[in-house]
VEXDOLO-139226 format. One line per 10 residues: for each residue x, y, z of C-alpha. Coordinates in steps of 0.5 Angstrom, whole numbers, plus 500, padded with zeros to 3 digits. Layout:
// residues N
X:Y:Z | ...
//
This chain:
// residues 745
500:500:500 | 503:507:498 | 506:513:503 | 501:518:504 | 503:524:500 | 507:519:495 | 502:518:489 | 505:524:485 | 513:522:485 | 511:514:484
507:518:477 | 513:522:476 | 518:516:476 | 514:512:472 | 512:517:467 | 521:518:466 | 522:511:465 | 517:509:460 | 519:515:456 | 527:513:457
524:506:454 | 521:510:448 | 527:513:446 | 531:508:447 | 526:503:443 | 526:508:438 | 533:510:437 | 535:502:436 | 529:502:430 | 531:507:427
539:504:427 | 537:498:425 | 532:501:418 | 539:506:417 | 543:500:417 | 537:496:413 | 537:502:408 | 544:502:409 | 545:495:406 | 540:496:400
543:502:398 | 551:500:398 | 555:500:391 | 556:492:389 | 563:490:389 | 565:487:382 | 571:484:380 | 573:481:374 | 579:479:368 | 583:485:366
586:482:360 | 579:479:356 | 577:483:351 | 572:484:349 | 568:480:354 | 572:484:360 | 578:489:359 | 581:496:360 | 582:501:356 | 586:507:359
584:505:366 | 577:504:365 | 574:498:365 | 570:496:359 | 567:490:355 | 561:486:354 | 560:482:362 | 561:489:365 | 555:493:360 | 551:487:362
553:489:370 | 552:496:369 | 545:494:366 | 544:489:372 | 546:494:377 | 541:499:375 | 535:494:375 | 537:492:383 | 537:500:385 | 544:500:386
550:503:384 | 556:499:383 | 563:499:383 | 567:496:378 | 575:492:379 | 578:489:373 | 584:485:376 | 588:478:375 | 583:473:374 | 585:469:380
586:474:384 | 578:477:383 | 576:469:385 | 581:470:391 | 578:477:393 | 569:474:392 | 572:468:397 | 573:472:402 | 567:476:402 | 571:483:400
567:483:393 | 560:481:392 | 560:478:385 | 564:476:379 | 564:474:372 | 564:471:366 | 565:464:370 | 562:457:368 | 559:452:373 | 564:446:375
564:441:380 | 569:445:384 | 566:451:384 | 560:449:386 | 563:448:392 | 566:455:394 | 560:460:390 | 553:460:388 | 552:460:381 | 546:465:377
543:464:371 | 546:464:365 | 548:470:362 | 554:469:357 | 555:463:352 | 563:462:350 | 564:458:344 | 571:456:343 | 574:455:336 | 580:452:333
584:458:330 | 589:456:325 | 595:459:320 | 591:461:313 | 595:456:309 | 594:451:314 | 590:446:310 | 585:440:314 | 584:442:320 | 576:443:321
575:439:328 | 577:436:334 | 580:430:330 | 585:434:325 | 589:437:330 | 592:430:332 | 599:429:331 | 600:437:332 | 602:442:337 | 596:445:340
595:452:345 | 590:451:350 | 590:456:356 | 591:453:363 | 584:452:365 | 578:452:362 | 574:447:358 | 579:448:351 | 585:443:355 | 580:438:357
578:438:350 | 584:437:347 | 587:432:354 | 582:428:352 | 586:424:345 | 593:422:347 | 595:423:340 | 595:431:340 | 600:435:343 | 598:439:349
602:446:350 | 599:451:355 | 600:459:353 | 598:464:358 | 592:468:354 | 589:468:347 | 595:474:345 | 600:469:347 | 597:463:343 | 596:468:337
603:470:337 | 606:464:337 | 601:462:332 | 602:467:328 | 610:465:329 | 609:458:327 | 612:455:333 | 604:452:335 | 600:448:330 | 593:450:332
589:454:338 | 583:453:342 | 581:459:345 | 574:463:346 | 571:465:339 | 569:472:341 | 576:474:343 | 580:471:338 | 577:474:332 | 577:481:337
584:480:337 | 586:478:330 | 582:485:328 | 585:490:334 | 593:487:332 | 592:487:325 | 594:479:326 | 592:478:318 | 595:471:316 | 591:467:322
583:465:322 | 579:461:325 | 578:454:322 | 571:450:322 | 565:450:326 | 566:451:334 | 568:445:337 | 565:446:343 | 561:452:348 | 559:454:355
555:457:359 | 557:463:364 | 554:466:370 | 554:471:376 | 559:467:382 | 557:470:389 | 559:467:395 | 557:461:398 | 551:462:402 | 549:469:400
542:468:397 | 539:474:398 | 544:477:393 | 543:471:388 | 536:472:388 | 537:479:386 | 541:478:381 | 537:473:378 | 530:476:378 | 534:483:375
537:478:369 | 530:475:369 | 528:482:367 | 533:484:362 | 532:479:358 | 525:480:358 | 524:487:355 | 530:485:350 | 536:489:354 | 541:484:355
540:481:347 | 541:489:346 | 548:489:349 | 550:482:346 | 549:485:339 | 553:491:341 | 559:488:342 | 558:482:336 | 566:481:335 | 565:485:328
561:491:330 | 566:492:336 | 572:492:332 | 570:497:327 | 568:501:333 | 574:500:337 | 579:502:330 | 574:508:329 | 575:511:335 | 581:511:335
583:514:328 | 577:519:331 | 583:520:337 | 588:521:333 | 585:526:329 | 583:530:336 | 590:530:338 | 593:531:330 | 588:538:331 | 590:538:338
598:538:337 | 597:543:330 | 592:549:334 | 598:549:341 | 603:548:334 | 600:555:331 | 600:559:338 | 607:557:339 | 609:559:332 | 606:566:334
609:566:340 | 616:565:337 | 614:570:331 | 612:576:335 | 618:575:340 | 624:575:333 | 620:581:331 | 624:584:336 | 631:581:335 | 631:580:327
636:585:327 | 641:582:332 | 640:575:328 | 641:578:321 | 648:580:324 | 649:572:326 | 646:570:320 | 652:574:316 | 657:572:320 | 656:565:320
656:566:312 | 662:568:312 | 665:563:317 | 661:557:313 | 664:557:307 | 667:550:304 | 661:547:309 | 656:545:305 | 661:542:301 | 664:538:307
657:537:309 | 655:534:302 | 662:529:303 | 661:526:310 | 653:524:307 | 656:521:300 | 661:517:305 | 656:516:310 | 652:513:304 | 658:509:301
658:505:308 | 651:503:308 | 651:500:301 | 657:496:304 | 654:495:310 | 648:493:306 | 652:488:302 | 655:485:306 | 649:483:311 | 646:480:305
653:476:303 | 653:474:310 | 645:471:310 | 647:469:303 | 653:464:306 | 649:463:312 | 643:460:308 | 648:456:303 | 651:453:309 | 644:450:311
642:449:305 | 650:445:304 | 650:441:311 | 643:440:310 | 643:436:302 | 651:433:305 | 646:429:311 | 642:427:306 | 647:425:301 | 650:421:307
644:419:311 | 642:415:304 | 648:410:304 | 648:409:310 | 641:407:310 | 643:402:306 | 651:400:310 | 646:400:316 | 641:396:313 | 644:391:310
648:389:316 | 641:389:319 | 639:384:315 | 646:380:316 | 646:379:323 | 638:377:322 | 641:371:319 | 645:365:322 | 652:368:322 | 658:366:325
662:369:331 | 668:372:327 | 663:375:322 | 658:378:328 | 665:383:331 | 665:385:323 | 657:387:324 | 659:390:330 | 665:393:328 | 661:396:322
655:399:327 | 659:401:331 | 664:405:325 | 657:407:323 | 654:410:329 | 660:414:330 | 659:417:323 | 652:418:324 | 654:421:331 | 658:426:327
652:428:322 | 648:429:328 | 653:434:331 | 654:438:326 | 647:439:324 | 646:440:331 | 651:446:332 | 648:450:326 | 641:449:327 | 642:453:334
647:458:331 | 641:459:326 | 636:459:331 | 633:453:328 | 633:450:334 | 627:448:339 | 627:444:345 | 620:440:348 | 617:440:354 | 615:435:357
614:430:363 | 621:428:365 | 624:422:369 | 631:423:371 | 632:417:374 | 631:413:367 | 634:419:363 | 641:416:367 | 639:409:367 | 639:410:360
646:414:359 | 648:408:363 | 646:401:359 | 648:406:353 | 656:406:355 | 656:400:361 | 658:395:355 | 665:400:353 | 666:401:360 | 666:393:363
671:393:357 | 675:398:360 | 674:395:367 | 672:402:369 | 666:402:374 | 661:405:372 | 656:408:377 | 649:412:378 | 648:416:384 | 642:421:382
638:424:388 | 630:424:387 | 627:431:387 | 622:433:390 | 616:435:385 | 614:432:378 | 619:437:373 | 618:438:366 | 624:438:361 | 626:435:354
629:429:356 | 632:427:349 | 636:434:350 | 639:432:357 | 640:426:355 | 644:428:349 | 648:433:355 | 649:428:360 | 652:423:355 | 657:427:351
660:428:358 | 660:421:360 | 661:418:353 | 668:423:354 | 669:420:362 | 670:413:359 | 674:415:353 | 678:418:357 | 679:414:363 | 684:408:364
682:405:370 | 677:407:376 | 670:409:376 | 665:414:372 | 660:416:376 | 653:420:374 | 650:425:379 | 644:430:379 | 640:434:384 | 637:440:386
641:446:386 | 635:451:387 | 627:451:389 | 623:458:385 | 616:458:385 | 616:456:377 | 620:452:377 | 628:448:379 | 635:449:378 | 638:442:377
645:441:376 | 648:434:373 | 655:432:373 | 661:427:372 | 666:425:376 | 671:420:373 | 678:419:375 | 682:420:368 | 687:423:365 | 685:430:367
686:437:364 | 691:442:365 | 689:449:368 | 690:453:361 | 686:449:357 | 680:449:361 | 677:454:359 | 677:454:351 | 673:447:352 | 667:448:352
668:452:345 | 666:450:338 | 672:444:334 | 677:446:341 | 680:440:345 | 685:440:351 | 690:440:345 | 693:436:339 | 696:430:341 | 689:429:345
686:429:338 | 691:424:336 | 690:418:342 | 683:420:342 | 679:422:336 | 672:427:337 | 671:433:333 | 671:438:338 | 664:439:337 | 660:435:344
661:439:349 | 660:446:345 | 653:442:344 | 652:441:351 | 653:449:353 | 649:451:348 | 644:446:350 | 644:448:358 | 643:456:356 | 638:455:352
635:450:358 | 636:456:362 | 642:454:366 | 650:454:365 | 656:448:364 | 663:449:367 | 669:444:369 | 674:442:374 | 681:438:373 | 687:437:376
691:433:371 | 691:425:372 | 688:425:378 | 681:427:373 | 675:432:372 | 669:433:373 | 664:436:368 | 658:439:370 | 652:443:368 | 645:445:370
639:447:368 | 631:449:369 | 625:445:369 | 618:447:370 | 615:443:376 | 608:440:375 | 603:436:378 | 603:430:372 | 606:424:374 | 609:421:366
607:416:363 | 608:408:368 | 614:405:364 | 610:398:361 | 614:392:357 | 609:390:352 | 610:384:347 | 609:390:342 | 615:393:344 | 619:386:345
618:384:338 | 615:390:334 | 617:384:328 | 612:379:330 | 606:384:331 | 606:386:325 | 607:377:322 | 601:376:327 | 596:382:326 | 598:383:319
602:378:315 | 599:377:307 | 597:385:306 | 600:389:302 | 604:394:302 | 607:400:298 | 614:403:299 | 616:409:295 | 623:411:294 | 628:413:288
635:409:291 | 634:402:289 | 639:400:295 | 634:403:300 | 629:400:297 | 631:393:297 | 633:394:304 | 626:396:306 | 623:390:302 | 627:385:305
625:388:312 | 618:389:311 | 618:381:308 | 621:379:313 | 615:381:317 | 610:377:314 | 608:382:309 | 608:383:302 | 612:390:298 | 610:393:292
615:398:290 | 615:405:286 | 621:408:284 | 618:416:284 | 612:419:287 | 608:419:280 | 608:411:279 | 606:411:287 | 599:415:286 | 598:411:280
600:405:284 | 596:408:290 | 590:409:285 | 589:402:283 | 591:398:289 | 588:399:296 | 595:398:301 | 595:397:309 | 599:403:309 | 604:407:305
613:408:306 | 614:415:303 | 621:418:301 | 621:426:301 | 626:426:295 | 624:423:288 | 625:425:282 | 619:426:277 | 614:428:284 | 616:428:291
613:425:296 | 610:431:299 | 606:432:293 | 605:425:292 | 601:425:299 | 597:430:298 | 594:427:292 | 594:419:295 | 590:423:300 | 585:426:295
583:419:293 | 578:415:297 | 580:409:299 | 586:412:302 | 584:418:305 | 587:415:312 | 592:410:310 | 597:410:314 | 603:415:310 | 610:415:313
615:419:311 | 622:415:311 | 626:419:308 | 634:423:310 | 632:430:310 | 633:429:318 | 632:437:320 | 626:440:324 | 623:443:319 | 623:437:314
619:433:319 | 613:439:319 | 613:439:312 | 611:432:312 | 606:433:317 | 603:438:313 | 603:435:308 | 598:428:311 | 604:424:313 | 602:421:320
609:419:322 | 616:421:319 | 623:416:321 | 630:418:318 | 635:415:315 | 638:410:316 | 632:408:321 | 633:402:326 | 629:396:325 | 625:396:330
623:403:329 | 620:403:322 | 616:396:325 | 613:400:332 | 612:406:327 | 609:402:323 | 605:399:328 | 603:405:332 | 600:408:326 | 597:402:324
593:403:331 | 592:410:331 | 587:408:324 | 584:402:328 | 583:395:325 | 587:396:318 | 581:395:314 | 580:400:310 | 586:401:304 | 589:393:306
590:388:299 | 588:382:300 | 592:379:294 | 596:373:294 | 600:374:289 | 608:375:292 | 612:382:292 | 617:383:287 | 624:387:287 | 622:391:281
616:396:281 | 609:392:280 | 605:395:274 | 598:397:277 | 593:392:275
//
């Protein structure tokens, strides 16, 4: 029960209280609607690929392009203002992951993706096509580019096209400019890239000799990505694509930026540009002109002065001018001459070494072949060591032609290495059976001791095994007694990549100080009476320097003299997640001769080739395989041969009279019972760009002279694979091959 005289106080406290409690009430409210409000009307944060035209890209540090018009449009229909940042595309993924953009785009749904964003609905369909030189014929799918190099970026839908069918070359290029230039370059085949994005390159660069090939082999769609979670937002963008597209906004943007319409847009603004700034140089050009003109109106008298005295002083000037410019004009005409003399004598030196390997490929196809044939016989002990004394006679010779040609192709530029999954520990072992049989006759020991490194590299493994063999091959001739022994690992770990080191220490004669430095020269050796003892050109380590500094590394050499050396070289190489390929021992491999007797004996064969001793070699072999040859002496009797005769497949020389094998493959190829018989080329002209041309031409294979056995069967069997059963272009007929060409029936 209240005090007496307490009723008017209790009023007044109550009243205070609940008007505290309305303010307070009020005040939270009216912070939660401003955050509210807040919320709704907050720039969203955009975020996408700085270097994607024309779908996204900047130009002069405004973003443009495609997904950002359709953006702009979107942002509009929510109500909302919208900020935009073109960065690197790993980088924007980076950036929405972590909540501090709200959206980005072009991206396609994966699987993976799935699992850090919620995806809207498409607003984007990329279609990826195959971009291809304008003088490269028969590529308009997929299945063309097998046997070729092709660039595909490092994610998307495009590398796992191509990375699907073992039989294309996959090489990864940074963006589409890169692909292009490489292409344009000659140093790719082909490319997969986004259609819209190529053709607006080729028009913006003025790449003119490249176009895209075919229908597009594959499209996708693409949409908004947000973070995972974020329904509210994704709900938005959804209903406000939902109403672009309806009223027709959206096709409107896409038909904006249609590949053709915004190239001409784009070289129209800038020739409206250049204009702008020729008038803009000319008017600021003019008012210094009247500047200058009003400031000499007050000095032409003292400049008439100095213009009589130089007079006076100048005479005989014009004439010693007009000298110095004749001389001047005399030394570029020889300068010109002599660089054209020097291109002259640097492409006759190719063209010579190149017809000089030919010339000397070819006998000894035959020398090597034969010996083959002999060995294949029942021959006794004594005339075994001759064969081998002739294989071994021939191998060095053929080491020699290679090294030549080797060292000029590098000195002309010609040179290209591979990059692909690397081994180390089978490259050695290789080196290792290679030389085992000279070292235990020496009775050196031989030794391997390569560490294992610590990521999957990618490298060319026939080039470092061609530097690590010309050490060791030079450790065993030059050691007497003792041991040889091979070693690698890491020398330095970069984000990109490792820098191994290989060397070989031998306990042999060794080498004086003075010389050492001049050995990695070209035709150097320690000195005469090394040459005399030990043979060698001089060639192989001048090879490997070049070969580790175009690998990114470099060579050097220690020694003390007969204590013996140690001879090193480094090299960079690309890490990766691929492991290679497992290494199988198939029945195929062990005896390529008895697939083919056992797949194919009875069928038919055609070899084309003008050296009747080649031909008879590759006869001999073939029928030794269980099949029947039918022989062509140039490529006019072969199409003709080809025209009336179906063949398991076809050997082709590249050099014949009357019409080369090229020629004669483009023909047979326009026939319909031989548009994919196998074509292989077996020829002596064993340069790089030989075995593009062959390729070019609709070859499937290419083997040089003198060949391996061994190797024209597992080629032979490997395209036969390729082309599936043999079905389709294989004679039947009994009859027996003969030595001379078969008239066509």
């Amino acid at each position: 029960m209240a005090r007496p005289g307490a009723g008017p106080w209790l009023s007044f406290k109550i009243g205070t209280r609940r008007f505290l409690h309305a303010v307070v009430v009020g005040g939270i409210c009216s912070l939660s609607l401003g955050a509210l409000a807040a919320a709704q009307s907050a720039a969203l944060q955009f975020v996408s690929d700085a270097g994607y035209p024309p779908i996204t890209y900047q130009d002069d540090a405004t973003p443009k392009g495609l997904v950002v018009d359709i953006v702009k449009a979107l942002a509009a229909r929510m109500g909302r203002s919208v900020d935009i940042r073109l960065v690197e595309w790993k980088e924007a993924q980076n950036l929405v992951s972590a909540g501090k953009a709200d959206l980005l785009a072009p991206m396609g749904i994966t699987a993976a993706r799935k699992q850090l964003y919620d995806f809207s609905e498409p607003m984007l369909e990329s279609r990826y096509s195959i971009f291809v030189l304008d003088s490269t014929r028969g590529i308009d799918r997929l299945a063309d580019l097998r046997g070729l190099a092709v660039g595909v970026t490092k994610g998307g839908l495009p590398r796992s096209l191509v990375e699907a069918d073992p039989l294309i070359k996959v090489v990864l290029i940074d963006d589409t400019l890169h692909g292009l230039r490489l292409l344009k370059d000659q140093r790719l085949d082909a490319i997969i890239v986004d259609h819209a994005v190529g053709t607006y390159l080729l028009a913006e660069r003025r790449i003119s000799n490249v176009q895209a090939r075919g229908e597009p082999v594959a499209s996708a769609a693409s949409s908004f990505a947000v973070k995972k979670g974020n329904a509210e937002l994704l709900t938005a963008i959804d209903t406000a694509l939902g109403s672009l597209r309806a009223d027709g906004s959206l096709a409107r943007i896409h038909a904006l930026w249609d590949p053709k319409e915004v190239v001409y847009q784009t070289l129209e603004q800038i020739q409206a540009e250049r204009y702008r700034l020729a008038i803009s140089v000319l008017v600021l050009f003019l008012l210094l002109a009247l500047a200058w003109i009003t400031t000499m109106r007050r000095e032409v008298a003292r400049r008439r002065d100095i213009e009589a005295e130089l007079i006076r002083h100048s005479d005989g000037l014009e004439e010693r001018v007009r000298q110095r410019t004749a001389d001047l004009e005399t030394a570029n005409q020889l300068l010109t001459k002599a660089k054209l003399q020097a291109d002259a004598a640097n492409m006759a030196k190719s063209t010579f070494l190149a017809n000089m390997s030919h010339e000397i490929r070819t006998p000894m196809n035959g020398i090597l072949g034969m010996a083959n044939l002999l060995r294949r016989g029942e021959v006794s002990v004594a005339q075994a060591e001759k064969l081998d004394k002739i294989d071994a006679a021939a191998g060095h010779l053929l080491s020699i032609i290679n090294d030549i040609l080797d060292i000029s192709k590098i000195e002309t530029g010609k040179f290209v290495l591979e990059e692909t999954a690397l081994e180390l520990d089978r490259m050695t072992e290789n080196v290792v059976a290679i030389l085992a049989e000279r070292a235990r006759a020496k009775g050196i020991r031989l030794l391997d001791q390569t560490e294992p490194l610590p990521f999957k590299v990618l490298g060319d493994p026939l080039r470092l095994q061609q530097a690590l063999l010309n050490y060791a091959s030079n450790a065993v001739k030059f050691t007497d007694s003792g041991t040889v022994s091979l070693h690698s690992f890491q020398q330095e770990d970069t984000p990109d990549g490792l820098l191994v080191r290989f060397e070989v220490r031998d306990t042999g004669i060794g080498i004086d100080p003075e010389a050492l430095p001049r050995l990695f020269e070209a035709f150097e050796q320690a000195d005469s009476s090394t040459t005399r003892k030990y043979g060698g050109t001089g060639l192989g380590l001048a090879i490997t320097r070049r070969l580790a500094q175009a690998m990114g590394g470099d060579v050097g050499a220690s020694s003390t003299p007969g204590k013996g050396s140690v001879f090193w070289f480094s090299a960079r190489l690309k890490k990766t997640a691929a492991a290679p390929a497992p290494r199988e021992v198939t029945p195929e491999a062990l005896a390529p001769d008895k697939r083919l007797r056992q797949l194919y004996a009875g069928k038919r064969i055609l070899v084309a080739d003008d050296e009747p001793l080649n031909c008879e070699v590759a006869q001999l072999l073939l029928e030794g395989a269980g099949l029947l040859v039918d022989m062509a002496a140039d490529g006019v009797q072969a199409l003709e041969m080809a025209h009336n005769a179906p063949y398991l497949a076809i050997l082709m020389d590249m050099q014949m009279p009357n019409m080369d094998g090229l020629e004669a493959t483009r023909r047979i190829r326009d026939i319909h019972g031989h548009r994919h018989t196998p074509i292989l080329a077996m020829t002596a002209n064993a340069f790089t760009e030989d075995r593009a041309r062959c390729y070019a031409a609709g070859m499937n294979d290419y083997i040089a002279k003198p060949f391996d056995p061994d190797l024209l069967f597992s080629s032979l069997l490997q395209a036969l694979a390729r082309q599936g059963d043999g079905s389709e272009g294989v004679a039947s007929g009994a009859d027996g091959a003969c030595a001379k060409p078969r008239k066509p029936r």
